[in-house]
N, C-alpha and C positions, 0 to 999 in steps of 0.2 A: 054565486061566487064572484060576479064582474062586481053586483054592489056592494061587493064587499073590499074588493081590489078599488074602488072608485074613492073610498073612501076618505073624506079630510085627513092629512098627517096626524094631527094631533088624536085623532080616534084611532088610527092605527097602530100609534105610539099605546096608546093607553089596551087597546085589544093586545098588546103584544108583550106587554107589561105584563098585563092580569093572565096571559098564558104562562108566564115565566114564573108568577108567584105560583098558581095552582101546579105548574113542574116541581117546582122546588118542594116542597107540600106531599109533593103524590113519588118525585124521587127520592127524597129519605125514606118515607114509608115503605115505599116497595120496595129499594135495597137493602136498609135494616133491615127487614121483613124476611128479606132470602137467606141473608148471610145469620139470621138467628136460629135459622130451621134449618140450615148446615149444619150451626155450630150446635144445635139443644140448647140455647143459651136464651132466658129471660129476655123478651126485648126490651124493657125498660134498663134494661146492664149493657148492653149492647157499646154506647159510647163511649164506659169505662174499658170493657172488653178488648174492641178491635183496636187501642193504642197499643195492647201489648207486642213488643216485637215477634213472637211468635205465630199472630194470626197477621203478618203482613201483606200475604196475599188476600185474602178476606179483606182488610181495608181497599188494600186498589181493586177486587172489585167491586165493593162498596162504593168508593167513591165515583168509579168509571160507567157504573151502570146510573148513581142517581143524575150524573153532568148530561147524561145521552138524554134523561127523561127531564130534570130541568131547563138545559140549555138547546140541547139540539131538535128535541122536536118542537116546543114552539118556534122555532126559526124555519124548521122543513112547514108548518101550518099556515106560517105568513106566506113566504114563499108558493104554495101551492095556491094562494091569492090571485100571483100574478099572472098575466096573460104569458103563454109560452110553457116550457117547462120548468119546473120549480128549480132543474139542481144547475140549468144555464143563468136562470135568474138569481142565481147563489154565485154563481162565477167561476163553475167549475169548467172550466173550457178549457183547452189547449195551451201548452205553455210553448212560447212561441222559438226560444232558441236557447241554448247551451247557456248562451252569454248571459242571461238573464237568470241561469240558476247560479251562476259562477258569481252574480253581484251578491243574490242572496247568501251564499256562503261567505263572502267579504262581511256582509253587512250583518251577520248573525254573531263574527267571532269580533269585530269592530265594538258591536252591540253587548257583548262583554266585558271588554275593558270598560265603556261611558256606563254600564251598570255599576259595575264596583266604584270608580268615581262617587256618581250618587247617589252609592248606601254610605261614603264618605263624608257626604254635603252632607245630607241628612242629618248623620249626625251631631254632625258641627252647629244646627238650627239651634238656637234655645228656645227650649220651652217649658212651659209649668214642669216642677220637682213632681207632681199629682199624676201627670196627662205623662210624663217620661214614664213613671213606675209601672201605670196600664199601662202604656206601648210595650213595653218590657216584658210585662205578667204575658201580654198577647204572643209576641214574637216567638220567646220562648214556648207556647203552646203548638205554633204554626209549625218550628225547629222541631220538636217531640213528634209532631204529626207528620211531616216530612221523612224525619227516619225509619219512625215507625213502617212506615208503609215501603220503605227501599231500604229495607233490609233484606239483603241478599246473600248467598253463599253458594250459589251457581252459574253458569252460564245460561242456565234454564230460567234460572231467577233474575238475571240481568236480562233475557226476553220478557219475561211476564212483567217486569218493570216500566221497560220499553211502550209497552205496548200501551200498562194503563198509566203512566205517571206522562208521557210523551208524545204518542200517538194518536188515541182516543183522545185527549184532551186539547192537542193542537189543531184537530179539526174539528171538534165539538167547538169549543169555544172560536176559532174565529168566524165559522157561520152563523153564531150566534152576534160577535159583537160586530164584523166586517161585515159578513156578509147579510146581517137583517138592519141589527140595531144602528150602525153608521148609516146605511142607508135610509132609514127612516128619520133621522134624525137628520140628516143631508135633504131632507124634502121638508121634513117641519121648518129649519132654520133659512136653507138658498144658502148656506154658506158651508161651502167641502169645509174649509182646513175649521171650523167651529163643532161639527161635525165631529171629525176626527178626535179630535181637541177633547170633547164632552164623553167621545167613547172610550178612549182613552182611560180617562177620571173614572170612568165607572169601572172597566176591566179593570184598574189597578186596585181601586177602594173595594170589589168585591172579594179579594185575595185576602180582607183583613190584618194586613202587615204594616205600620208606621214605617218602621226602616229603609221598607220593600218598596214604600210608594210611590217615587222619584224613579225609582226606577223601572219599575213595571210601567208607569205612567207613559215613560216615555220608549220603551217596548212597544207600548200601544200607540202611540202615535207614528211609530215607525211601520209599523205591521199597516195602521190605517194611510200612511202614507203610499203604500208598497198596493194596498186594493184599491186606491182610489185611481193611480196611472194607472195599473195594470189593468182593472177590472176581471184580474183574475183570482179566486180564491186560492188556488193552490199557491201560487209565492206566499201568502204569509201563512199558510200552514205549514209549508216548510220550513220556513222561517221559525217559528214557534215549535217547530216541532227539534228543528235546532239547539235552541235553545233549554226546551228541557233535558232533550238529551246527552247534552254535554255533560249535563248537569249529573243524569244520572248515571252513567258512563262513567262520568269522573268518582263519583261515591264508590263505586263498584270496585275501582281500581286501587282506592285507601282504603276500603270495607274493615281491613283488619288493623287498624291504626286509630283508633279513637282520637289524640291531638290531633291528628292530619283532619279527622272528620270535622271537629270543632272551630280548626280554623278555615279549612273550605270553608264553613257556614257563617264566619266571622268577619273574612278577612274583605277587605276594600282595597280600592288603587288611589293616589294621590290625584288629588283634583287637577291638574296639569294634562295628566295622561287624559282626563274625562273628554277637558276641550279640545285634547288631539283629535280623541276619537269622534266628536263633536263633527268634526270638518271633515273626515274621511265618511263618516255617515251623512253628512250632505252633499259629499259628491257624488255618492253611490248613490242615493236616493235621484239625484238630478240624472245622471245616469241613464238610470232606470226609466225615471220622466221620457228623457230624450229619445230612447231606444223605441217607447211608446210611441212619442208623436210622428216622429221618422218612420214607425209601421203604418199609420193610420192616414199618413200625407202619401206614402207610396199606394195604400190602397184606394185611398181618393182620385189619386193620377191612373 
């Protein structure tokens, strides 16, 4: 186990990769796998299947069970690499005060507005009449796939939502890309904010969304900004977990409005508003910084 923690970045990159493909491989199989011996249903039909809105629970947990075996256990594998315990070398430690949850809530509904901004930009980019139509044909699948799976008409059904479209996913996914993959890639390069940067691109480009990827992107640089001060995993799980759940939250509360659904999914803010929120996200984040080194200088004294 230590020659294996000892290991050059770029081997550990590459072990940690090839654990995420054989996740991904062994997560579809095994939650298809469940949810077709629930359902008596063909698995070869299976992805025609779980779009329909009727089996929307069957999709989240499809989806929630393949991200745990994709994402989170090869991250819990690296992790158990390193010297210490695996879930403090994840960064799950102590959140240190009030005030640091209060930033994250600024910086989640702040993180809002500068998203809709750039699904704004976005689309204002030109590009090939060919590469617009796929972006489109995709978006469109991702929107189908989105509702399908939060379609709700409980409070029961807005928990089970909760739990797989915002929970599970807000901490599966940032111990995967915060808490393994920045850091490995903060050791291959010596450089945090390149790091950040690169993890980022990948978290957004794995969503498969054109529209989406400005924005998620810079999600992700906010989230890797938020573990890199803090060196704590839970702020940007809350953070991320914020943000789905607004999300979902909000669908729940238009559920019976179809336009209102369309233009949630649609709508953007004016690019004005983006660069406001531009600067109230980087004082939060500096913030945040500050409150850090001001702990780390007291505990040195």
């Amino acid at each position: 186990m230590y020659q294996l923690f000892d290991m050059r970045p770029p081997m550990r990159l590459a072990l940690f990769l090839g654990l995420t493909g054989i996740g991904m491989i062994a997560g579809a199989l095994i939650s298809f796998s469940i949810v077709s011996l629930l359902l008596h249903i063909p698995l070869a039909d299976m992805q025609k299947v779980i779009m329909q809105p009727e089996y929307a629970s069957m999709a989240q947990l499809a989806n929630a069970l393949a991200s745990i075996i994709a994402f989170g256990l090869p991250s819990i594998a690296l992790s158990m690499m390193a010297k210490g315990n695996w879930y403090t070398h994840l960064g799950f430690t102590a959140i240190k005060s009030y005030q640091q949850i209060a930033i994250i809530i600024f910086l989640a509904l702040t993180g809002l507005i500068l998203s809709g901004a750039l699904g704004n930009l976005t689309e204002k980019i030109p590009i090939p009449t060919n590469f617009k139509n796929w972006a489109e044909g995709l978006e469109a699948q991702y929107k189908k796939a989105m509702l399908s799976m939060t379609q709700m008409h409980s409070i029961v059904d807005l928990g089970y939502a909760l739990l797989a479209v915002a929970i599970i996913p807000s901490i599966i996914e940032e111990i995967y890309f915060r808490g393994t993959l920045q850091k490995v890639l903060m050791d291959l390069t010596g450089k945090p904010y390149a790091a950040i940067i690169l993890t980022a691109i990948f978290f957004s480009a794995i969503h498969f969304s054109y529209f989406g990827f400005l924005s998620r992107a810079a999600l992700g640089i906010v989230l890797g900004y938020i573990y890199y001060y803090s060196k704590n995993i839970w702020l940007p799980i809350f953070l991320h977990f914020l943000n789905n759940g607004i999300a979902v939250v909000t669908l729940y509360s238009i559920r019976n409005n179809p336009a209102k659904v369309d233009k949630l999914m649609d709508d953007n803010l004016p690019i004005y508003w983006g660069i406001l929120a531009l600067a109230v996200v980087y004082y939060l984040l500096k913030k945040l910084k500050n409150d850090y080194s001001d702990a780390g200088l007291e505990k040195s004294i």
